[in-house]
C-alpha positions in Angstrom: 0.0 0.0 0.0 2.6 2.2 0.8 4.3 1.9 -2.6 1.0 2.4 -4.3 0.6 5.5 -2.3 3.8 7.3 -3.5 3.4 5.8 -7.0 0.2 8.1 -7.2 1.6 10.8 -5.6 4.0 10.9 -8.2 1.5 10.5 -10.4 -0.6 13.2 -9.3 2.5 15.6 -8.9 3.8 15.3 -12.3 -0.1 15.4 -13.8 -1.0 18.7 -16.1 -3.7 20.4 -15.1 -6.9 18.7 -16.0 -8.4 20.7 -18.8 -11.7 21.6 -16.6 -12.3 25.1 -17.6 -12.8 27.1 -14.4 -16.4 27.9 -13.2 -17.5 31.6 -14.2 -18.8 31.5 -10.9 -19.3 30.0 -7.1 -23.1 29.3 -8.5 -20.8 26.0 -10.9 -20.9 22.9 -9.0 -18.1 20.3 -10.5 -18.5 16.8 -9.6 -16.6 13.3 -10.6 -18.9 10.6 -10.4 -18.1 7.0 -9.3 -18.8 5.9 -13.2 -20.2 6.8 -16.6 -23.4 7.6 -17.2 -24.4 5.4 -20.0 -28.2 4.7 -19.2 -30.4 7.6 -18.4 -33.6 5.4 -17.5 -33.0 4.7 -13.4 -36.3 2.2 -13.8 -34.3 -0.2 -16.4 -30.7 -0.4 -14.7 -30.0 -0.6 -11.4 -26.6 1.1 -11.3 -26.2 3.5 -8.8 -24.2 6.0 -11.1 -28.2 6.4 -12.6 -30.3 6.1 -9.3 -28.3 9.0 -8.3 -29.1 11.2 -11.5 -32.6 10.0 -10.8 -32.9 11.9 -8.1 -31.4 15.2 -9.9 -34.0 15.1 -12.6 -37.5 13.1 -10.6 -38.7 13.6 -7.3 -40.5 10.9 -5.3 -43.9 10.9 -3.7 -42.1 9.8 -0.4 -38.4 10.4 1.1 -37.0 8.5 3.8 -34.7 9.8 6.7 -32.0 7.8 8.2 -34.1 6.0 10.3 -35.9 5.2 7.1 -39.2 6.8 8.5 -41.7 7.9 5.6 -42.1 11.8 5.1 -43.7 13.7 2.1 -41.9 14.9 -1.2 -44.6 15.1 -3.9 -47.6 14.4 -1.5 -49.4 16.4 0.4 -50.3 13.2 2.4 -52.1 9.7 2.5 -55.4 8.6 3.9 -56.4 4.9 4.4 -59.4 3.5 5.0 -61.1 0.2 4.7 -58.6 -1.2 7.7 -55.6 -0.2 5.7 -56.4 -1.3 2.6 -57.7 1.8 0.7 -54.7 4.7 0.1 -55.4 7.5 -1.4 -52.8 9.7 -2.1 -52.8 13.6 -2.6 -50.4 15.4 -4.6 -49.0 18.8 -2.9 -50.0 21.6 -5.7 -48.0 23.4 -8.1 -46.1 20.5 -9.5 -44.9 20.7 -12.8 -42.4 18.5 -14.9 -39.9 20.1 -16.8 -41.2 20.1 -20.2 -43.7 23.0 -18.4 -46.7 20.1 -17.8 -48.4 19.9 -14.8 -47.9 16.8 -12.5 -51.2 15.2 -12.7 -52.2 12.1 -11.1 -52.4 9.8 -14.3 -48.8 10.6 -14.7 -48.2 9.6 -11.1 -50.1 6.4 -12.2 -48.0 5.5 -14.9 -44.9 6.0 -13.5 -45.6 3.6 -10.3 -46.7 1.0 -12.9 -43.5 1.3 -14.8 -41.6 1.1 -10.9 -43.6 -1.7 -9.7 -42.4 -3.9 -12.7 -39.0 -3.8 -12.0 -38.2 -3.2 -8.0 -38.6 -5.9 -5.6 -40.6 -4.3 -3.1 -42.3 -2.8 -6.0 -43.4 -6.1 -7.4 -44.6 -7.3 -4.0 -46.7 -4.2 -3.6 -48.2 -4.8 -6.7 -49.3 -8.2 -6.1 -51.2 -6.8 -2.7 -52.9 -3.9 -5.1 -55.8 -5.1 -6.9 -56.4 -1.5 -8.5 -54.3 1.6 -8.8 -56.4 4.7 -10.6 -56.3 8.0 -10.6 -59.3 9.8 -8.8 -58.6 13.6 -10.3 -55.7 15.5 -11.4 -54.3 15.7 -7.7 -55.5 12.2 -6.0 -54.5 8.7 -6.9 -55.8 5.8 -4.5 -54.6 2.3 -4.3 -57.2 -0.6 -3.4 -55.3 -3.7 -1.7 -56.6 -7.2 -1.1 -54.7 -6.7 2.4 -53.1 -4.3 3.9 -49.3 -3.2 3.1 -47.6 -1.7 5.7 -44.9 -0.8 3.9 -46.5 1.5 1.4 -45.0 4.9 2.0 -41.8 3.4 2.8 -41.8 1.7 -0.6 -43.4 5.1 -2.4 -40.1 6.5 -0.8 -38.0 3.7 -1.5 -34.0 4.6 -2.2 -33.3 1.3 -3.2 -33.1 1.1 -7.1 -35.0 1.1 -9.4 -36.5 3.9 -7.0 -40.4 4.9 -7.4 -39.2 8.3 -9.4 -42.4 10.0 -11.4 -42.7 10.6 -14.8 -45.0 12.5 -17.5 -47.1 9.4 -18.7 -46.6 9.6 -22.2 -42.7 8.6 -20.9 -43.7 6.1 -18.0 -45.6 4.0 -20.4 -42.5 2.8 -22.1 -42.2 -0.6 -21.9 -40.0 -0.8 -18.2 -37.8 -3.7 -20.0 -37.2 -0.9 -22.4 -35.0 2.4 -21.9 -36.6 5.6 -22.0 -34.8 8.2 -24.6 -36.1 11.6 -23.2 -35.3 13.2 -19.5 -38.1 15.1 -18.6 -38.9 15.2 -14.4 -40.2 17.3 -11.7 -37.2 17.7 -9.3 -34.8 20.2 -8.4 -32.2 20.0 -11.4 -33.4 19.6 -15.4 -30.7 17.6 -17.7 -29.5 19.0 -20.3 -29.3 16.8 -23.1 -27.9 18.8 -25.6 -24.3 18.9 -23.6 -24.9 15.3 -22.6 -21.7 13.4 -23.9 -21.7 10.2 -22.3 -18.1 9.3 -21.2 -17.1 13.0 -20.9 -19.7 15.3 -19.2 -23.4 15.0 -18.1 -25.0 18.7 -16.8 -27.9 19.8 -14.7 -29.1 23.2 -14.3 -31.2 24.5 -11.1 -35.1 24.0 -11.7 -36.6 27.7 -11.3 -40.3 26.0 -10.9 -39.0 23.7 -8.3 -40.3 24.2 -4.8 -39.0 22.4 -1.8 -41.9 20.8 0.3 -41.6 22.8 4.1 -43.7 19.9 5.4 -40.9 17.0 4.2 -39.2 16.1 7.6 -35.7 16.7 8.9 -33.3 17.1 6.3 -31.6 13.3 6.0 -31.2 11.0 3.7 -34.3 11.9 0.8 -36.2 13.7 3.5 -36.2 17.3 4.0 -37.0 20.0 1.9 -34.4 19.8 -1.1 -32.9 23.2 -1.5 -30.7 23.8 -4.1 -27.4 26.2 -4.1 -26.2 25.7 -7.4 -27.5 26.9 -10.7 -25.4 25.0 -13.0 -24.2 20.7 -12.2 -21.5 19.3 -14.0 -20.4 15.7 -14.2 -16.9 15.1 -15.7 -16.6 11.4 -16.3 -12.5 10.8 -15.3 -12.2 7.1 -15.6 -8.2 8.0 -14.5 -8.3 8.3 -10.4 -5.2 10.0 -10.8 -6.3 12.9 -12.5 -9.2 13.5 -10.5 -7.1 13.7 -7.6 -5.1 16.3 -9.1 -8.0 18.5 -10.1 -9.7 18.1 -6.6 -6.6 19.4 -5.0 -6.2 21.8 -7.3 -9.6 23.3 -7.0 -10.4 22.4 -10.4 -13.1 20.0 -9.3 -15.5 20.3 -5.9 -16.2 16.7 -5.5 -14.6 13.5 -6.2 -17.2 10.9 -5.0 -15.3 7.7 -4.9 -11.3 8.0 -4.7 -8.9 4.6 -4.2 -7.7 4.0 -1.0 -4.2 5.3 -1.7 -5.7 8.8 -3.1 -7.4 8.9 -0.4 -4.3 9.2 1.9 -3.0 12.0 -0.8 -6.0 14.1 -0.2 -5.8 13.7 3.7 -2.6 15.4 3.8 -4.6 18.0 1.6 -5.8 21.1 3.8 -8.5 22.2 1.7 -9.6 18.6 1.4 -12.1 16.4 3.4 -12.3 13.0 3.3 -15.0 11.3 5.1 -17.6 8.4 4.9 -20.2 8.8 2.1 -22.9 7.0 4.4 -22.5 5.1 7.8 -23.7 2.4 6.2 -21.4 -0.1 4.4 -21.9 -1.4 1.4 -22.6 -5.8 0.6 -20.1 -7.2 -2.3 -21.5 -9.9 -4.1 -20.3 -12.6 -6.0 -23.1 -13.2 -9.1 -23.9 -16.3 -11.2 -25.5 -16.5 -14.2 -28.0 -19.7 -13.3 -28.8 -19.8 -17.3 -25.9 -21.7 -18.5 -23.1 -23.9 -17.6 -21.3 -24.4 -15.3 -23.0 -22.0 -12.1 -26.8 -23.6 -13.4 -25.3 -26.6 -11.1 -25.9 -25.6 -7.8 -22.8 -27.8 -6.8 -20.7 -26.1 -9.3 -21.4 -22.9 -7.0 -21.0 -24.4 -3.7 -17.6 -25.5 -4.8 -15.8 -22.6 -4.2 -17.0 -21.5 -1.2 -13.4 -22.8 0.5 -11.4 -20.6 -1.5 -13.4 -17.8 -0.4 -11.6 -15.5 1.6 -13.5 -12.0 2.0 -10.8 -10.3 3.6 -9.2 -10.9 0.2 -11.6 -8.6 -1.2 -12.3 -6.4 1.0 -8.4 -5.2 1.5 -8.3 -5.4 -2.7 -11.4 -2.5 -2.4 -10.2 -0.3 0.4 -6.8 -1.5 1.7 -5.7 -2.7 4.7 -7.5 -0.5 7.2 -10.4 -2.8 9.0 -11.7 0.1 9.7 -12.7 0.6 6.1 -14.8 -3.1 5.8 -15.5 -5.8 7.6 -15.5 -9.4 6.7 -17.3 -12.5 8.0 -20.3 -11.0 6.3 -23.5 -12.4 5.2 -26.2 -11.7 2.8 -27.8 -8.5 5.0 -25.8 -5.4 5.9 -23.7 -5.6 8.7 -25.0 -4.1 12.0 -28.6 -4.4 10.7 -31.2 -6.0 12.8 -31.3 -9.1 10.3 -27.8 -10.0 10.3 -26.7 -12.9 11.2 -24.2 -15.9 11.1 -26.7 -18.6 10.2 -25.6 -20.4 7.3 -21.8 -19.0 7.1 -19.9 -21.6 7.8 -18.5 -22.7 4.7 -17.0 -19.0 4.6 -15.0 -19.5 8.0 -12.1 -22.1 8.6 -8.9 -22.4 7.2 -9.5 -21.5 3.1 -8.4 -24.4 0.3 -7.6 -23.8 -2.9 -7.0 -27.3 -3.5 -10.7 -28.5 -1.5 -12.3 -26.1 -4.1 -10.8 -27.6 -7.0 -11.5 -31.1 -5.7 -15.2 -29.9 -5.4 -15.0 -28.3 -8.3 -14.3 -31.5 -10.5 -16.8 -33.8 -8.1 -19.3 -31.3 -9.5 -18.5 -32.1 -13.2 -16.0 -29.6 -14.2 -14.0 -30.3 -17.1 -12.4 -26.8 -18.0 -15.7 -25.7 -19.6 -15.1 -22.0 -20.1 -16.3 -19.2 -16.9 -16.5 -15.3 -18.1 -15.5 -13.2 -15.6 -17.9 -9.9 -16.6 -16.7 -6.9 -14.7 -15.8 -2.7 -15.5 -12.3 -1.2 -15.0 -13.3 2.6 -13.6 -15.7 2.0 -10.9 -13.7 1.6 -7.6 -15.3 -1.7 -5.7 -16.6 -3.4 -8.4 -13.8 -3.8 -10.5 -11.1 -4.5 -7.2 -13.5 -7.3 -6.6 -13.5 -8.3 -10.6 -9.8 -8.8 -10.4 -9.6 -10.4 -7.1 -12.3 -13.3 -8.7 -9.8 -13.2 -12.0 -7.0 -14.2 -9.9 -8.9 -16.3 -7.2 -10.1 -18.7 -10.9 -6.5 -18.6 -12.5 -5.6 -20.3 -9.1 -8.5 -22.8 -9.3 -6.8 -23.9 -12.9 -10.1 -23.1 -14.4 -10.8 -21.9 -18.2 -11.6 -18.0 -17.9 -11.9 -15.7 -19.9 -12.0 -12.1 -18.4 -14.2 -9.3 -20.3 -13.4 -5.9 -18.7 -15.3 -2.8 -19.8 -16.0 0.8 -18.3 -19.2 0.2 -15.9 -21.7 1.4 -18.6 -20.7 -1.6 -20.9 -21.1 -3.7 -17.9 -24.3 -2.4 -17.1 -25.7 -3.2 -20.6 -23.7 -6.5 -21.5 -25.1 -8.3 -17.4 -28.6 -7.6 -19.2 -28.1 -10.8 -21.9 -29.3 -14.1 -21.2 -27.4 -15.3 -24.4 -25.1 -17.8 -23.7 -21.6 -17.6 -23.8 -20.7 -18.7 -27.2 -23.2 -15.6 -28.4 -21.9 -13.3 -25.8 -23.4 -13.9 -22.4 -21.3 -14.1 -19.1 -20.7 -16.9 -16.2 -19.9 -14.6 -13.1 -20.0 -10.9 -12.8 -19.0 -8.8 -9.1 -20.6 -5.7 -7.7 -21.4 -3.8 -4.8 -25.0 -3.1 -3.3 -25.4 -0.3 -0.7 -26.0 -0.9 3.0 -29.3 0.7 3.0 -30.4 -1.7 -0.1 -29.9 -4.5 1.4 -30.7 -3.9 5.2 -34.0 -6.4 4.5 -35.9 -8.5 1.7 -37.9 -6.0 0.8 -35.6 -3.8 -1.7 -33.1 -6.7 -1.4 -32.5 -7.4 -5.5 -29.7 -9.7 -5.7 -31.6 -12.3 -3.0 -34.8 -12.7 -5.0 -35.2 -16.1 -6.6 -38.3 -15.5 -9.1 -36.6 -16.9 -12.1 -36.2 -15.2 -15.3 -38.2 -12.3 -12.6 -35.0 -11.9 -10.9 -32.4 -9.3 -10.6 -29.6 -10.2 -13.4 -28.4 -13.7 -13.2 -31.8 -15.0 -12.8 -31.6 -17.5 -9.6 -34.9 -19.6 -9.7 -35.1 -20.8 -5.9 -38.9 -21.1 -5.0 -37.8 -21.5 -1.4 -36.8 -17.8 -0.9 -39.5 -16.4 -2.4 -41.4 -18.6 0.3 -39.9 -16.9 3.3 -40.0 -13.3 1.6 -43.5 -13.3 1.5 -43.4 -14.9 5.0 -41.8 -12.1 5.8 -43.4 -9.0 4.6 -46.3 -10.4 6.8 -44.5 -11.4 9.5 -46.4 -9.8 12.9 -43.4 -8.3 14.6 -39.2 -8.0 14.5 -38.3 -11.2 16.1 -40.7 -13.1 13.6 -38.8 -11.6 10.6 -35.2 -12.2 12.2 -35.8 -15.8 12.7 -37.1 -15.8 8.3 -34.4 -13.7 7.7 -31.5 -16.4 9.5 -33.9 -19.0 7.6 -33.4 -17.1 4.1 -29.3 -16.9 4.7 -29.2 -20.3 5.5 -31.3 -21.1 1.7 -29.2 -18.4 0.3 -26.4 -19.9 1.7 -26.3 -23.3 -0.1 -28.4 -22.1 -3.2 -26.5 -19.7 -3.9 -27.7 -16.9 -5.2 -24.4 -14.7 -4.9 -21.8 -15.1 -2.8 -21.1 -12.2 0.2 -17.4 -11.1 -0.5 -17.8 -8.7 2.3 -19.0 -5.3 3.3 -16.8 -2.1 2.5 -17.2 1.5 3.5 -17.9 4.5 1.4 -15.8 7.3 0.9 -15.9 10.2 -0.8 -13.6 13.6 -1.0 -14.8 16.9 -1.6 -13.1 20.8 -1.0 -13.1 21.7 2.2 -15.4 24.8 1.4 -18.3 22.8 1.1 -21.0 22.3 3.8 -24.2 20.8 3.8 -23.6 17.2 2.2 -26.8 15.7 3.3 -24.8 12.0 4.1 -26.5 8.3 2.4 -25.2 8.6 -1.3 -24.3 11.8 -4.0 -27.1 14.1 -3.7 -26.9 18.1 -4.7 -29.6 19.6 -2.6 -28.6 21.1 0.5 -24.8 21.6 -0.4 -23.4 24.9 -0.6 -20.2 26.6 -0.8 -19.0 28.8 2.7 
């Protein structure tokens, strides 16, 4: 670590400046992303990189603060009736979408139909809704076969794909499909015609926006969203290097997700802070494609869990620091009430390469090829990529690594071709803390087939215990489903947990206001 640490000082020392032309203003706010934008639909993908443009350009009926307590963005508020199982929603007036369109209801309508297609807890919410209409321009009203007591917090859900709303004639594209145009309600409008995906993505400040007084504290997507900044640019730096330079420079504001050894340049910077991005730590996962050979054998899986060593990964994401991750992790975020260690002991004990490749060819391996799908400019995901590429050449097994920038990734882990036409064995990423605290939002743990989250796990037994849970009476009834689920998960399959790592994030000291959870712009301001 050390060596890598003054290699990139060097690096960054003997840089240029980055040719960032200097903001005509303090109203300029200039941000590195974590990766390129390539997909502008945050209801088709669920990369993070897109989530967190979502919330520039949409707004959200509900937010959630920290505590993940439901308070109002775009509604004035919810009635139910009928024991819980009528809702009907108002919407707060003088709403209007970008394109200078009211917000109506229908549109509300639309855009929830679109959501509940793709989300997990938004496909469980739409199996308890027996209708969804709008009323009038301003109410909407959901009628339930039961009740869902999770409704606002899924209307508020952060979790991607997150319930953003949408003009209708947009929502009612096909939510398998992506969406071409960018038109929202929320504090920032995209502006497509600077939009040059790998280089630079800009928002300007919505005048017509108006934050809701009545939202709750400011935390998390609560609060009233107040923005400081007229003008938002994302440059896309794929070189960590370089960004380091320009945030020490002042040539950028915000660097969202440096490598542990920039990181320890910036510290020593004095107009630099470095903190954590959110207190909660986000799950690795190991993914198979359950398609094709060889991971459709559930034995072929289970084979490697003794070579697994997640301290491995962890230390290959955010160096040596324990601080920075933790291992011994399941398939819920550490330090959440449904944690546990049921299920994780083929993860503990000494680790054998050899026992794995033993396994390995009891399970019918024969040097069939495994493609290793992963990016090379988003920080976790591709340390974890190349610690699976190594961890596979030392298994002896026939791989074939296919490493791309994120956006590539996030389009090629959407075929369910196989691998002679393109399709993929085994692909690594990252899922926030706040994702993956429960089943509800939990994507990579569903097991409804060619439903599922990529990869397409078809294990009937976890859908079971999810919808045991979601009607589970109280918190001790859904830790006991939620051991049961690890211990399914565990020898099914689904993923495997590489561990849990910490967030961080850089930005210039003169900036206050950083609402903490993930990259938002509302709130932030320059002293």
């Amino acid at each position: 670590m050390q060596r890598r640490a003054l290699l990139a000082l060097g690096a960054a020392a003997a840089l240029p400046a980055p040719a960032i032309a200097q903001p005509a203003s303090n109203r300029v706010l200039k941000f590195v992303p974590q990766a390129n934008l390539t997909s502008v639909d945050p209801i088709w993908t669920t990369a993070t990189v897109t989530r967190n443009h979502g919330y520039l350009v949409y707004d959200c009926l509900y937010g959630l603060d920290d505590q993940f307590r439901p308070h109002p963005q775009m509604a004035e508020g919810t009635l139910f009736d009928d024991g819980g199982k009528i809702a009907t929603i108002t919407l707060r007036p003088g709403l209007f979408f970008h394109d200078g369109e009211p917000v109506r209801a229908t549109d509300v309508v639309a855009s929830l139909n679109r959501w509940m297609a793709r989300s997990p807890i938004g496909q469980k919410l739409r199996s308890y809704t027996e209708e969804l209409e709008a009323l009038d321009d301003r109410r909407l009203r959901f009628r339930l076969n039961k009740p869902f007591p999770l409704l606002l917090h899924a209307l508020g859900s952060v979790a991607t794909p997150t319930p953003f709303i949408m003009p209708e004639r947009i929502a009612r594209t096909d939510p398998f499909q992506q969406i071409r145009e960018t038109v929202g309600s929320g504090p920032f409008r995209f502006v497509q015609s600077e939009f040059n995906s790998g280089s630079l993505a800009v928002y300007v400040r919505n005048e017509r926006y108006v934050p809701n007084p009545n939202a709750g504290p400011v935390s998390l997507t609560a609060g009233p969203k107040v923005v400081h900044f007229d003008r938002l640019e994302w440059h896309i730096i794929q070189d960590t290097a370089t960004s380091t330079a320009a945030l020490m420079q002042g040539e950028i504001d915000w660097f969202e997700q440096p490598t542990p050894e920039n990181q320890l340049l910036l510290r020593r910077n004095r107009n630099v802070v470095v903190e954590l991005m959110t207190p909660f730590m986000s799950l690795g996962i190991m993914r198979f494609n359950f398609l094709h050979p060889p991971f459709d054998n559930p034995a072929m899986r289970r084979a490697l869990l003794p070579a697994i060593q997640q301290s491995d990964f962890m230390i290959a994401a955010q160096g040596p620091d324990p601080a920075n991750w933790r291992d011994g992790v399941g398939i819920f975020t550490p330090g959440s009430p449904l944690a546990s260690d049921a299920g994780l002991e083929p993860l503990r004990g000494p680790r054998s390469i050899e026992r794995a490749r033993q396994l390995m060819r009891e399970a019918g391996y024969t040097n069939q090829l495994i493609r290793i799908l992963g990016p090379t400019d988003i920080l976790n995901p591709a340390a974890l990529t190349q610690v699976t590429i190594d961890l596979f050449r030392r298994l002896g097994a026939n791989i074939d690594p296919v490493l791309t920038d994120w956006g590539t990734v996030v389009q090629r882990r959407a075929s369910r071709e196989p691998l002679e036409r393109g399709g993929w064995s085994i692909t690594c990423t990252t899922f926030a803390g706040f994702e993956v605290m429960d089943p509800a939002g939990h994507f990579p743990l569903r097991g409804n087939g060619r439903n599922a989250w990529f990869g397409w796990p078809d294990i009937p037994r976890l859908e079971e215990l999810r919808d045991a849970w979601f009607d589970a009476p109280d918190l001790p009834t859904q830790q006991a489903l939620a051991r049961e689920m690890q211990i399914v998960a565990m020898h099914e399959l689904p993923f495997i947990p590489l561990g849990a790592v910490a967030s961080i994030t850089a930005l210039r000291r003169n900036l206050t206001g950083r609402v903490p959870g993930f990259a938002q712009f509302w709130n932030i301001r320059r002293a």
